[in-house]
Gaussian input, Z-matrix of N, CA and C with variables (Angstrom, degrees):
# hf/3-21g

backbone

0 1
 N
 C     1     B1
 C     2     B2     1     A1
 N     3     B3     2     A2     1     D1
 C     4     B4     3     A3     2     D2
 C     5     B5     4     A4     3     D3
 N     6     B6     5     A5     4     D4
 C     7     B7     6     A6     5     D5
 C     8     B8     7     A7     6     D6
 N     9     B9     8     A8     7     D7
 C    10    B10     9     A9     8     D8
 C    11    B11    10    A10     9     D9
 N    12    B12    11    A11    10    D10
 C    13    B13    12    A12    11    D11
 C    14    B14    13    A13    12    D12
 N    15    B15    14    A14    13    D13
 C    16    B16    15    A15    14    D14
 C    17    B17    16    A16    15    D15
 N    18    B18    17    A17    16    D16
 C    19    B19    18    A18    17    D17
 C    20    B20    19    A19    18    D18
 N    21    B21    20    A20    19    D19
 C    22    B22    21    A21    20    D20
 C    23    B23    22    A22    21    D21
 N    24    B24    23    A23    22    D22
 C    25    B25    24    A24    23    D23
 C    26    B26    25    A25    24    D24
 N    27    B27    26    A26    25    D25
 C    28    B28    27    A27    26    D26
 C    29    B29    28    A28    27    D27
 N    30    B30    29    A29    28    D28
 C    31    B31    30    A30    29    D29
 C    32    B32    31    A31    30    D30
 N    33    B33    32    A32    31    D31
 C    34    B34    33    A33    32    D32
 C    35    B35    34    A34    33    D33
 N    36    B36    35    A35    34    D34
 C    37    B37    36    A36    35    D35
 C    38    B38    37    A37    36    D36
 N    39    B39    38    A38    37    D37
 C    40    B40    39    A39    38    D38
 C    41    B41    40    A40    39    D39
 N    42    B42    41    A41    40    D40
 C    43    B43    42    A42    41    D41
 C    44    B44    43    A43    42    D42
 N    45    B45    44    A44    43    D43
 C    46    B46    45    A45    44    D44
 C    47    B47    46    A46    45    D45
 N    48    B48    47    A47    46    D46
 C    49    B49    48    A48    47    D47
 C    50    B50    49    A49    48    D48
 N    51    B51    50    A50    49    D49
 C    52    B52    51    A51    50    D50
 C    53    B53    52    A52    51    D51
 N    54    B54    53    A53    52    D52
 C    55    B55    54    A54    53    D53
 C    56    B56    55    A55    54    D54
 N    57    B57    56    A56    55    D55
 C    58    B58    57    A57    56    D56
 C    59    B59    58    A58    57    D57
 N    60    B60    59    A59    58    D58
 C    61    B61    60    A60    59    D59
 C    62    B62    61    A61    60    D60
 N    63    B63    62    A62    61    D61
 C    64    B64    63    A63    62    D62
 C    65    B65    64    A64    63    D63
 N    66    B66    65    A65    64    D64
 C    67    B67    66    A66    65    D65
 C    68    B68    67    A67    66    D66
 N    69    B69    68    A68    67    D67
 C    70    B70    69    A69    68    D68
 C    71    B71    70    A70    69    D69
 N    72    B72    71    A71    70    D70
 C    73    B73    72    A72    71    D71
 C    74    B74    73    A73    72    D72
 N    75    B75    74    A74    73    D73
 C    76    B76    75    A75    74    D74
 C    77    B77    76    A76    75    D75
 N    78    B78    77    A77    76    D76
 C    79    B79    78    A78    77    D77
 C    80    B80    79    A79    78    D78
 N    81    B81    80    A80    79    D79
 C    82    B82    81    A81    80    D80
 C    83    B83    82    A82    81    D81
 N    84    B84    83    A83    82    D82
 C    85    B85    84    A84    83    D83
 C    86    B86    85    A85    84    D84
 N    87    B87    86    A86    85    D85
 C    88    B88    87    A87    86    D86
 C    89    B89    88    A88    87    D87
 N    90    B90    89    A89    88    D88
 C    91    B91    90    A90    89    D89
 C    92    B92    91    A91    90    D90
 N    93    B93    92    A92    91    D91
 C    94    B94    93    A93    92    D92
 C    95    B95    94    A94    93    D93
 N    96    B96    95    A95    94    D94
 C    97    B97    96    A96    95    D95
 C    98    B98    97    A97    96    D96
 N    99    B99    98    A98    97    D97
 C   100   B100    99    A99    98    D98
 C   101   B101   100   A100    99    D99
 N   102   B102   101   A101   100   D100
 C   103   B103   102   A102   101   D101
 C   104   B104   103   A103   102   D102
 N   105   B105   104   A104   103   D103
 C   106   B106   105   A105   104   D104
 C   107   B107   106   A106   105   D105
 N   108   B108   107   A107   106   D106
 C   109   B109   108   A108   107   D107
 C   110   B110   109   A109   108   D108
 N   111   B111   110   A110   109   D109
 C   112   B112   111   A111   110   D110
 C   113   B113   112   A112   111   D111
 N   114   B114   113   A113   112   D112
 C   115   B115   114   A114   113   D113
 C   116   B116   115   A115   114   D114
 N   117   B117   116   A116   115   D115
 C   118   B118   117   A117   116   D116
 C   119   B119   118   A118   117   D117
 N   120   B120   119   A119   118   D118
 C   121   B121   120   A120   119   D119
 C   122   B122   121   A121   120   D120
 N   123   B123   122   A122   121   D121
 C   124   B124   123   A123   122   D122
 C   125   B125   124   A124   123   D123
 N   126   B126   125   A125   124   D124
 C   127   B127   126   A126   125   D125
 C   128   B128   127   A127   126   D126
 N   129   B129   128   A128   127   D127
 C   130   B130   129   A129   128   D128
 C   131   B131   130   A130   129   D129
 N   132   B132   131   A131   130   D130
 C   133   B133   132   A132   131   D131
 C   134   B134   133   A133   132   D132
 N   135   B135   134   A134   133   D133
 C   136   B136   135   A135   134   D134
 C   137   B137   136   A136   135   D135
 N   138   B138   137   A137   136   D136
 C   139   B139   138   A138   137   D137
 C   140   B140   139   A139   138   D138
 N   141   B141   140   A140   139   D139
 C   142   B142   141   A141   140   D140
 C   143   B143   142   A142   141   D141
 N   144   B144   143   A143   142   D142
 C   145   B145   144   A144   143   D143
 C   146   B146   145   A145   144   D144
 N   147   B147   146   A146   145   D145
 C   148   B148   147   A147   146   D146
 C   149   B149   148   A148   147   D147
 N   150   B150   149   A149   148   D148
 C   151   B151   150   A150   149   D149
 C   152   B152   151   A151   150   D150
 N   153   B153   152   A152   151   D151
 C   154   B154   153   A153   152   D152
 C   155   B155   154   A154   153   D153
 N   156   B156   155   A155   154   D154
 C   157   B157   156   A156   155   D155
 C   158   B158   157   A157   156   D156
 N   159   B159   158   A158   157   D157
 C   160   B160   159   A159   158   D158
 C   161   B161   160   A160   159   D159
 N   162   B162   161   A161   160   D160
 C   163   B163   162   A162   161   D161
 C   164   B164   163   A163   162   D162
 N   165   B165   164   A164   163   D163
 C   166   B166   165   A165   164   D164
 C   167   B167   166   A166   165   D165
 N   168   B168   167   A167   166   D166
 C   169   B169   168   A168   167   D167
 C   170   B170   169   A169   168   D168
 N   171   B171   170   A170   169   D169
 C   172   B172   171   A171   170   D170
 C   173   B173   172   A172   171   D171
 N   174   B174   173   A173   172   D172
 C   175   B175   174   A174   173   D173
 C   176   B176   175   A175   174   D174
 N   177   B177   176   A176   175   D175
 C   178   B178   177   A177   176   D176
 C   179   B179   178   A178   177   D177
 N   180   B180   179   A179   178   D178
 C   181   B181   180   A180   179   D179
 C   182   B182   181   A181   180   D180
 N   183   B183   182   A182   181   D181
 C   184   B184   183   A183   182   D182
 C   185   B185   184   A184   183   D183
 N   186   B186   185   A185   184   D184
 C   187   B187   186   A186   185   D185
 C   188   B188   187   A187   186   D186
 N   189   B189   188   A188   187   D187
 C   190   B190   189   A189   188   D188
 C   191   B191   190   A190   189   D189
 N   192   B192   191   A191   190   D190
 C   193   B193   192   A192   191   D191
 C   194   B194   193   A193   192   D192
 N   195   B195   194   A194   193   D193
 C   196   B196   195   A195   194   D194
 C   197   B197   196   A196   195   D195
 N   198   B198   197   A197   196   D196
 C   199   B199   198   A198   197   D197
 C   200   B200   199   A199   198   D198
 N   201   B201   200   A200   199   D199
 C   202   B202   201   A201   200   D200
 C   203   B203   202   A202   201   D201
 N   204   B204   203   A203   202   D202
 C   205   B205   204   A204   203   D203
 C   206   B206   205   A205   204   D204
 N   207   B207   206   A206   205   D205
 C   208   B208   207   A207   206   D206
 C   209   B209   208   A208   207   D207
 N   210   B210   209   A209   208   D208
 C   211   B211   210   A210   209   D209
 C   212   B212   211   A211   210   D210
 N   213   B213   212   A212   211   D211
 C   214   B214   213   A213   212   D212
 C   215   B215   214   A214   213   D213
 N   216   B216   215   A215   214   D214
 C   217   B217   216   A216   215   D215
 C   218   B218   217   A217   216   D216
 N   219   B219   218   A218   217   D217
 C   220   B220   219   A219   218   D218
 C   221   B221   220   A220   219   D219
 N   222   B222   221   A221   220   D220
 C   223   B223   222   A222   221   D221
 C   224   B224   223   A223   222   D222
 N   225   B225   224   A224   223   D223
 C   226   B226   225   A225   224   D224
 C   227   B227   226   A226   225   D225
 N   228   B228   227   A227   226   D226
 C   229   B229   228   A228   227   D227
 C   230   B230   229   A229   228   D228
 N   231   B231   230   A230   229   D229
 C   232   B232   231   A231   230   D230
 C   233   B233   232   A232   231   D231
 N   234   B234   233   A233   232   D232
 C   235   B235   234   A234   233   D233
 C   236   B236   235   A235   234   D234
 N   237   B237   236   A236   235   D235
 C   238   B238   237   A237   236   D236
 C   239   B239   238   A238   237   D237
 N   240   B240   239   A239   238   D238
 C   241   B241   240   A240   239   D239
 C   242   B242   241   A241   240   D240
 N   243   B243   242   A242   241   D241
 C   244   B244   243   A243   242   D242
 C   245   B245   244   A244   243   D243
 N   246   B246   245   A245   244   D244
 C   247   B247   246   A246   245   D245
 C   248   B248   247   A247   246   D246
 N   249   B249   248   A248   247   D247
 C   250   B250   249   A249   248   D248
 C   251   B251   250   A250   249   D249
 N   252   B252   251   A251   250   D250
 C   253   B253   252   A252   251   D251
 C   254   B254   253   A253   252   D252
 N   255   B255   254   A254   253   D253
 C   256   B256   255   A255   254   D254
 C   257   B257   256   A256   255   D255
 N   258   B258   257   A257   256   D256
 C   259   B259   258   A258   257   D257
 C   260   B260   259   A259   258   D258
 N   261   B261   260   A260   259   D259
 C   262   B262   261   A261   260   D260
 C   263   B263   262   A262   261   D261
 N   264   B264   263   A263   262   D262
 C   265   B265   264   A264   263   D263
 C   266   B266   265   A265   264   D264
 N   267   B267   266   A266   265   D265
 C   268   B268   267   A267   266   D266
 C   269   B269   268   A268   267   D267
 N   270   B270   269   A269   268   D268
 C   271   B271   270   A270   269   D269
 C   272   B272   271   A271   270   D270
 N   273   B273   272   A272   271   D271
 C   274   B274   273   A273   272   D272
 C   275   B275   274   A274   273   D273
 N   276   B276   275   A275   274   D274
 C   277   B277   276   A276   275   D275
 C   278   B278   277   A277   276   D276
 N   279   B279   278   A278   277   D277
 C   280   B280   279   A279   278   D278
 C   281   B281   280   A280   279   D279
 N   282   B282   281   A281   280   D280
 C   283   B283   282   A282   281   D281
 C   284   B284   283   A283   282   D282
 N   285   B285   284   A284   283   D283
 C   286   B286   285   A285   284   D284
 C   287   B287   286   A286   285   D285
 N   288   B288   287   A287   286   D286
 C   289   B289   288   A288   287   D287
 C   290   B290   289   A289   288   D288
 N   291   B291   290   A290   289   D289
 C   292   B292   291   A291   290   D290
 C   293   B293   292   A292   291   D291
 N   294   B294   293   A293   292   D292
 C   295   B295   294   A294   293   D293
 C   296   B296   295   A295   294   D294
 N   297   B297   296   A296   295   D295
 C   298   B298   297   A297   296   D296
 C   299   B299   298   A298   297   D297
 N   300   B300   299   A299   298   D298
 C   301   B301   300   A300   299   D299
 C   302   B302   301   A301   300   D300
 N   303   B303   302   A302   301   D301
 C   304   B304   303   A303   302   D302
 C   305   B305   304   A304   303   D303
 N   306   B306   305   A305   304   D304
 C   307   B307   306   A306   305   D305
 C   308   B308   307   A307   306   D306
 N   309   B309   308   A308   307   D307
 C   310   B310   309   A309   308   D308
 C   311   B311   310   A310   309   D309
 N   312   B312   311   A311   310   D310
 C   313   B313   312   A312   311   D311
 C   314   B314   313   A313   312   D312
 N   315   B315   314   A314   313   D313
 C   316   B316   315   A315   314   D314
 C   317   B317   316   A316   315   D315

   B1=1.4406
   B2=1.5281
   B3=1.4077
   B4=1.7030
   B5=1.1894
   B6=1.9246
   B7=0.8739
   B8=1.8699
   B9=1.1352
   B10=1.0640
   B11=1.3560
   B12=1.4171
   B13=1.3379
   B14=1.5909
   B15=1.6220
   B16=1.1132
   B17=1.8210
   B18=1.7932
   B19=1.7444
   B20=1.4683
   B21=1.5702
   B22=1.6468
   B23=1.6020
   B24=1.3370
   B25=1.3727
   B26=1.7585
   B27=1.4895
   B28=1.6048
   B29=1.2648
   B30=1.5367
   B31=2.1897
   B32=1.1651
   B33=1.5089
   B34=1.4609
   B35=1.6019
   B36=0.7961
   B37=1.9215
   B38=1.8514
   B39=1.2391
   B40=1.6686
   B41=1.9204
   B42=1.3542
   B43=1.0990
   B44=1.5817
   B45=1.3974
   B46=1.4308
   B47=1.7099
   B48=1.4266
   B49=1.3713
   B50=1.4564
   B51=1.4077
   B52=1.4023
   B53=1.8666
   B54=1.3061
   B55=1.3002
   B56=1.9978
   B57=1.4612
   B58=1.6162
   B59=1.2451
   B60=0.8240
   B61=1.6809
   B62=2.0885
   B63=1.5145
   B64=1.1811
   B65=1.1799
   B66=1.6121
   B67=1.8105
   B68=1.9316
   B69=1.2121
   B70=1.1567
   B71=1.8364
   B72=1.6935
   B73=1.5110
   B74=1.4879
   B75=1.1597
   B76=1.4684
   B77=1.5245
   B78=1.3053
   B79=1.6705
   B80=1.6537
   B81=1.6248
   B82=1.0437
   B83=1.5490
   B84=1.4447
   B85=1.5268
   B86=1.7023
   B87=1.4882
   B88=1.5899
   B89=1.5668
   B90=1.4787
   B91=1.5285
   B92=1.6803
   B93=1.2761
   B94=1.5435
   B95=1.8425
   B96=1.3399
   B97=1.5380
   B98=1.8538
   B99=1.4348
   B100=1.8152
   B101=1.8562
   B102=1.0781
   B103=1.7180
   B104=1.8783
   B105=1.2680
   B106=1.4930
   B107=1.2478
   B108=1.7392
   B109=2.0081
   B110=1.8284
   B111=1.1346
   B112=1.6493
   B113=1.1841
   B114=1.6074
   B115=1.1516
   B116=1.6154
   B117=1.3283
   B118=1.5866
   B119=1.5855
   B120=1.4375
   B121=1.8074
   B122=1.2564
   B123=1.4881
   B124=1.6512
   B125=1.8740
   B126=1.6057
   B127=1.1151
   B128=1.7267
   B129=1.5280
   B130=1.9648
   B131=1.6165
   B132=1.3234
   B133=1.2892
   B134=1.6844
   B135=1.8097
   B136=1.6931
   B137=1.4908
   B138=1.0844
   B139=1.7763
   B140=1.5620
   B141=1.4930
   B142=1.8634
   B143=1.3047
   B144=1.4088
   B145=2.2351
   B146=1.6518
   B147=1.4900
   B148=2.1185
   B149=1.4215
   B150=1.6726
   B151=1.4805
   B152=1.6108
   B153=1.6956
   B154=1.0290
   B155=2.0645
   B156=1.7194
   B157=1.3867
   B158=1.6459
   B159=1.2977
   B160=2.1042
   B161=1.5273
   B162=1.7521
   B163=1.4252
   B164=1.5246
   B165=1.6745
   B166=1.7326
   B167=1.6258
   B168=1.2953
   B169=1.3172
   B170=1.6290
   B171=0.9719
   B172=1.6376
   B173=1.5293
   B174=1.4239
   B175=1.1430
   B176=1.6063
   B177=1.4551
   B178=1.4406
   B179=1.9823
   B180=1.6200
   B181=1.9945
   B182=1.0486
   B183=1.6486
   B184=1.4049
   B185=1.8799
   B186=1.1352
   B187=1.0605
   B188=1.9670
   B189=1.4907
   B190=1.4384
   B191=1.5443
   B192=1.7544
   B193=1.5421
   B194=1.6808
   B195=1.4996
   B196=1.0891
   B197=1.4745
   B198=0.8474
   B199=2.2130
   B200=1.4525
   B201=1.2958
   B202=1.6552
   B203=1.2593
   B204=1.4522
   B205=1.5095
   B206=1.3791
   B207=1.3697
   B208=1.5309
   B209=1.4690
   B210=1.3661
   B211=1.5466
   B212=1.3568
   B213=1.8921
   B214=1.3222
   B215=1.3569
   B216=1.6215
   B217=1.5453
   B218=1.4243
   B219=1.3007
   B220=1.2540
   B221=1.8382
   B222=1.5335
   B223=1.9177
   B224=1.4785
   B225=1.2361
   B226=1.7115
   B227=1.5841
   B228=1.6201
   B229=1.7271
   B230=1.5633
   B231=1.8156
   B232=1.3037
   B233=1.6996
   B234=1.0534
   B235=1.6127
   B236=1.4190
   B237=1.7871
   B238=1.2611
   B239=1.3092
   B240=1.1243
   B241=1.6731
   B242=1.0626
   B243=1.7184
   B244=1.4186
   B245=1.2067
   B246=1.4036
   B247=1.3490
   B248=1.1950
   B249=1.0811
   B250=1.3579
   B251=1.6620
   B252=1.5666
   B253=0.9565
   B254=1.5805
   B255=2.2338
   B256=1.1979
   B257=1.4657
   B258=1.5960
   B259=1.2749
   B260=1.3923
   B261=1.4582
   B262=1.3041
   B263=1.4643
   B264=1.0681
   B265=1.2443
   B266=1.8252
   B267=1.5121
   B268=1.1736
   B269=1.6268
   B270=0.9620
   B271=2.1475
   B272=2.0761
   B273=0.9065
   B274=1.6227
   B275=1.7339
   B276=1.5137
   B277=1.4806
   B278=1.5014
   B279=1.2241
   B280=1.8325
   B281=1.4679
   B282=1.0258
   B283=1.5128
   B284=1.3714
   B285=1.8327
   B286=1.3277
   B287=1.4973
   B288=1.7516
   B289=1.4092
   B290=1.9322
   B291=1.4728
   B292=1.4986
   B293=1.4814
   B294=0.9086
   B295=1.9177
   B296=0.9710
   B297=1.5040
   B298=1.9571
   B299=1.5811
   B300=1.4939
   B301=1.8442
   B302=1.4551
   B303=0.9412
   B304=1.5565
   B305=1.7136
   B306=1.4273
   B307=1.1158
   B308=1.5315
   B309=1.9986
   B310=1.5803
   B311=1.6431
   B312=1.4771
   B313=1.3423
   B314=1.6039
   B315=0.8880
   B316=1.6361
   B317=1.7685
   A1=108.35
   A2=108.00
   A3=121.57
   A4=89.00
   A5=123.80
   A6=118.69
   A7=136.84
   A8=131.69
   A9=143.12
   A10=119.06
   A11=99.89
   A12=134.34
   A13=131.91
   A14=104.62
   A15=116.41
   A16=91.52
   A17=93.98
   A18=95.76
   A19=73.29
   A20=103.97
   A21=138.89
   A22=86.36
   A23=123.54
   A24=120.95
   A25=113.90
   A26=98.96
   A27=105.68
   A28=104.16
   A29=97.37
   A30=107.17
   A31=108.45
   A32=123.76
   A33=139.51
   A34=93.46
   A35=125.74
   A36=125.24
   A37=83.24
   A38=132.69
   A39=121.07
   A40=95.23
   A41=106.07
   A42=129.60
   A43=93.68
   A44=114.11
   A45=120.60
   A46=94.67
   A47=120.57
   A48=121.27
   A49=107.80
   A50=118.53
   A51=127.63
   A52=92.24
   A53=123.86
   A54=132.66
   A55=89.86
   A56=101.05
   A57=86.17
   A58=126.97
   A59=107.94
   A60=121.04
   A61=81.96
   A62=133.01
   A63=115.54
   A64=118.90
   A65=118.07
   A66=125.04
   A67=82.59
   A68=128.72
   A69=133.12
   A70=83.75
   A71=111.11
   A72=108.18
   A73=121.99
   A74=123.00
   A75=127.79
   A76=128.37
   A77=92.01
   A78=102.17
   A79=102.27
   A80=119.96
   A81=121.28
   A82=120.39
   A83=105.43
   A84=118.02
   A85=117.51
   A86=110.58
   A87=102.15
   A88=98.42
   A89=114.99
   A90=113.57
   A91=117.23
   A92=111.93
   A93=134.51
   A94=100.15
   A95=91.54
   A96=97.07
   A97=126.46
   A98=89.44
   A99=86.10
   A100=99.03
   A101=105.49
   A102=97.18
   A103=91.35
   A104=127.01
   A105=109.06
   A106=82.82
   A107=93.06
   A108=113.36
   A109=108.78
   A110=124.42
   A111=115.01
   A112=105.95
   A113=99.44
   A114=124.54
   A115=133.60
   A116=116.26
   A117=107.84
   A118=114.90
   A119=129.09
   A120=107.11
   A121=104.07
   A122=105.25
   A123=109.63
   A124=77.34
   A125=88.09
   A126=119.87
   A127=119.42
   A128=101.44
   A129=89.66
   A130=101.74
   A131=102.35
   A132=135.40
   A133=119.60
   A134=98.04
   A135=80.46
   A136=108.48
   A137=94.76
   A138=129.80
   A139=101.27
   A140=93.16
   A141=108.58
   A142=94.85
   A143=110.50
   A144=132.49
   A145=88.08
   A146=76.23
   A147=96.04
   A148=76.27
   A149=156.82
   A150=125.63
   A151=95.23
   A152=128.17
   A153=142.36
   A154=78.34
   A155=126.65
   A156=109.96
   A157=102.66
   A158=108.69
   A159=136.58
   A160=85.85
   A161=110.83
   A162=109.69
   A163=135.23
   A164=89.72
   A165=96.66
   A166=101.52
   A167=124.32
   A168=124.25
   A169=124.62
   A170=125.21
   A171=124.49
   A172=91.01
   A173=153.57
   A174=144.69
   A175=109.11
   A176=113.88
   A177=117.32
   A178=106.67
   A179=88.11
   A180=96.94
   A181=117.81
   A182=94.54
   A183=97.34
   A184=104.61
   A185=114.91
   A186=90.54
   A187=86.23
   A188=128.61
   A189=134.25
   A190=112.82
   A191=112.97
   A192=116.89
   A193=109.31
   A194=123.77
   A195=165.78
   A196=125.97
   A197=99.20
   A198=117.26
   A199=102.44
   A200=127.34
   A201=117.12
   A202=112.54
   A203=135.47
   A204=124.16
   A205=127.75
   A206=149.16
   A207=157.75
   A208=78.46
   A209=122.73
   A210=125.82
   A211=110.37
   A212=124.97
   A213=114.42
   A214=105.69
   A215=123.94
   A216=108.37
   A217=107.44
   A218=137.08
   A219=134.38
   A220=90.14
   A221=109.36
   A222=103.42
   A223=105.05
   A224=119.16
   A225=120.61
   A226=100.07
   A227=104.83
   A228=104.84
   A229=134.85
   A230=94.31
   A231=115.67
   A232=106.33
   A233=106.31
   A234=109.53
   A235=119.31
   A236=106.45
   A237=119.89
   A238=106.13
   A239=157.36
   A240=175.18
   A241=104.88
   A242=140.00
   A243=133.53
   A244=102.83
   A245=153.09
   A246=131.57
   A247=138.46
   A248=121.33
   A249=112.67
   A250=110.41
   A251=123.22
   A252=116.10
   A253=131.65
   A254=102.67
   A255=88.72
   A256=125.36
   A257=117.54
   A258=114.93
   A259=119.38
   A260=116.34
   A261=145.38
   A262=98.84
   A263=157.86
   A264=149.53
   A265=106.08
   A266=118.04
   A267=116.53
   A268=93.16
   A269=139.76
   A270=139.09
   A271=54.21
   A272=149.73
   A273=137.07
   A274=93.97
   A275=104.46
   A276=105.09
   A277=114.41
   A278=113.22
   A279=112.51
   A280=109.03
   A281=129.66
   A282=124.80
   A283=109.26
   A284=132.78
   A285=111.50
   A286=83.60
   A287=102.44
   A288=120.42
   A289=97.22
   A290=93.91
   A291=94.32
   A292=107.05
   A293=136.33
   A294=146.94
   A295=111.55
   A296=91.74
   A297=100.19
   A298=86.41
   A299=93.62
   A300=106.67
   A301=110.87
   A302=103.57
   A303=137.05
   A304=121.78
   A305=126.34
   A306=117.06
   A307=95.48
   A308=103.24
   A309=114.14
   A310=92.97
   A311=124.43
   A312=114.16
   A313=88.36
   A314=108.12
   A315=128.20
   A316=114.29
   D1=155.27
   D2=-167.20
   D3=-131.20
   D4=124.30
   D5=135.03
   D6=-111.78
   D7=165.47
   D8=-165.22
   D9=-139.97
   D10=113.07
   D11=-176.31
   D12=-109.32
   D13=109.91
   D14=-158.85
   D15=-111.27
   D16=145.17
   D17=172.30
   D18=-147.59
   D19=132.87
   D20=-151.42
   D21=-113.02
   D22=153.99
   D23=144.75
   D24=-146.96
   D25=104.94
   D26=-167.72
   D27=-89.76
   D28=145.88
   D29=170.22
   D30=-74.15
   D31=148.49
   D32=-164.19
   D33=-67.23
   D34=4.15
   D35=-169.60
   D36=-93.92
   D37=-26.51
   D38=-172.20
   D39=-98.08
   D40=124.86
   D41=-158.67
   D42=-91.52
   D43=162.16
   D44=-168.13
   D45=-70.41
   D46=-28.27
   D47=-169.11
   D48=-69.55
   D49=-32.12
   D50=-152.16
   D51=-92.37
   D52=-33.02
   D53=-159.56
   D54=-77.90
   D55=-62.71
   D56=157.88
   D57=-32.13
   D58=-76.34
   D59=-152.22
   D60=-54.90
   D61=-50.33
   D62=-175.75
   D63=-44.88
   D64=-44.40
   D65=-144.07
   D66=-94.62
   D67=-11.98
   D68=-148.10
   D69=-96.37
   D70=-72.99
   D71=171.20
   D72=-50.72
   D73=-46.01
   D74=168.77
   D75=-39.64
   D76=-45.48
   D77=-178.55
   D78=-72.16
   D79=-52.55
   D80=-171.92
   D81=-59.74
   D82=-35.05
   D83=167.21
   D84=-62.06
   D85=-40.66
   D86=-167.89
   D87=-81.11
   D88=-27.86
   D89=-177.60
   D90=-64.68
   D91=-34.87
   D92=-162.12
   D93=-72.97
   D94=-45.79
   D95=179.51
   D96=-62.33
   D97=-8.68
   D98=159.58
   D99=76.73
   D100=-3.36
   D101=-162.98
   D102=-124.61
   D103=18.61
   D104=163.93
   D105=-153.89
   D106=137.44
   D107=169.31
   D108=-72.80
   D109=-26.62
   D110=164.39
   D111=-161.54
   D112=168.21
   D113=168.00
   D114=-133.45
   D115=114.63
   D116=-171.68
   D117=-104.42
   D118=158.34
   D119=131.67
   D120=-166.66
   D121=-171.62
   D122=-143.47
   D123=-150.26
   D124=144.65
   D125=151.43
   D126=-63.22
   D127=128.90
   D128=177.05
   D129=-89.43
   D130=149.66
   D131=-171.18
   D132=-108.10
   D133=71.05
   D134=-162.47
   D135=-86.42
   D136=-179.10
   D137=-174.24
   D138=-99.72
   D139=107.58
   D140=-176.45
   D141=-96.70
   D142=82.67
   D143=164.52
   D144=-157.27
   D145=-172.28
   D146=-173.45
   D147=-103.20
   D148=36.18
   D149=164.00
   D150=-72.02
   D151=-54.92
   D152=-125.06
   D153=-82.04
   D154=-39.71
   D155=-161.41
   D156=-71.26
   D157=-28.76
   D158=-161.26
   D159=-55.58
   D160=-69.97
   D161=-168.40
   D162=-65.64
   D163=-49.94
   D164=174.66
   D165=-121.18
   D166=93.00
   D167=170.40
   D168=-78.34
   D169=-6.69
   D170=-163.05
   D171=-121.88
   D172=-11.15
   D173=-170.16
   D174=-149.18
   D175=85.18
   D176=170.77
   D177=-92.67
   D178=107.28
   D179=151.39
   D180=-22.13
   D181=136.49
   D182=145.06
   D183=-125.14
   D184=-14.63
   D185=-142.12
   D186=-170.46
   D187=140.98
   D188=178.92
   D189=-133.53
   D190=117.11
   D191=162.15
   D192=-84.39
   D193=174.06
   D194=144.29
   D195=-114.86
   D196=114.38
   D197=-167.22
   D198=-121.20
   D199=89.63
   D200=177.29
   D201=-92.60
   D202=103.55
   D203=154.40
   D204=-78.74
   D205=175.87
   D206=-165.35
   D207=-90.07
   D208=-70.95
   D209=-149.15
   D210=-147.87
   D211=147.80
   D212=-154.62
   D213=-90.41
   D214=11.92
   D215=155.50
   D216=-81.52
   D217=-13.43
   D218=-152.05
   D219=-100.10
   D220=-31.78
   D221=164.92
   D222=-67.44
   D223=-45.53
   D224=-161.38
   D225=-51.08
   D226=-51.17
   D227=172.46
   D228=-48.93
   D229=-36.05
   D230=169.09
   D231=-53.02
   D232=-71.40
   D233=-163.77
   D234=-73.99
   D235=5.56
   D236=165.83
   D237=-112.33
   D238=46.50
   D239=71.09
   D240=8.28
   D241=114.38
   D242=-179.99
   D243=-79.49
   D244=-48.68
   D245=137.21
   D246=0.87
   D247=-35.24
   D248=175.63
   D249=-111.79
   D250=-19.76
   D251=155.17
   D252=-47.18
   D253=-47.57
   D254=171.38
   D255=-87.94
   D256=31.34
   D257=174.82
   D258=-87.38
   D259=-25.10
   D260=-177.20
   D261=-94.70
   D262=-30.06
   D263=174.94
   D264=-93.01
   D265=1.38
   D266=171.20
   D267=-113.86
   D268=-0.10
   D269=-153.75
   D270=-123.78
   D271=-80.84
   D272=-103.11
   D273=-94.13
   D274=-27.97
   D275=-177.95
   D276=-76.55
   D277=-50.53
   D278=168.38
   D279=-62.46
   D280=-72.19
   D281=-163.00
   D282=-117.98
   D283=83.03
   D284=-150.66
   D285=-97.09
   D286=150.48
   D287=-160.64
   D288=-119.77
   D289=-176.77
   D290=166.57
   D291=-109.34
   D292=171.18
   D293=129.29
   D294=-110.19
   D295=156.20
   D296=153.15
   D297=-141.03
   D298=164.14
   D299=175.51
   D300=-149.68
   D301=153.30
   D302=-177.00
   D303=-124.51
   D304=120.53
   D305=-167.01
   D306=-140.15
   D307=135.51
   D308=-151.17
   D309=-124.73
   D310=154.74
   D311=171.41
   D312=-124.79
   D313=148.88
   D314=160.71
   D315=-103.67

């Protein structure tokens, strides 16, 4: 198993409604596509001190996915899905955000 790990960081201009409605289409899109066994994410939970600016200063959360595939040709297909490309080029045109990712094999 492959997982894939997304940490999102949205501008205060994407409203708590709109961040739904993303993780809400997203999930339904990566699930629909038949090519990943789940999908999770979580709200980030920051830490109101200067530890959180001290440690990671250039990339403040907003926000963490979970993307599980069987196998990492079966992600490569995933992230080659025109669906989900144009989901991210429609999420990137209204409120364009950052990522970063991380990808784990078990």
């Amino acid at each position: 198993m492959v997982t894939h790990t997304l940490v999102f960081h949205f501008s205060d201009e994407m409203s708590e409604a709109d961040r739904a409605q993303f993780f809400r289409e997203g999930s339904a899109l990566v699930l629909a596509s038949g090519l990943a066994d789940s999908y999770r994410h979580w709200p980030h939970v920051p830490l109101h001190d200067d530890v959180g600016a001290e440690v990671a200063p250039v990339f403040v959360p907003s926000a963490m996915a979970r993307i599980t595939c069987r196998d990492l040709g079966t992600m490569r297909e995933l992230f080659a899905h025109p669906p989900l490309l144009e989901f991210v080029r429609h999420w990137q045109s209204r409120f364009p955000y950052q990522a970063v990712s991380v990808n784990t094999e078990e």
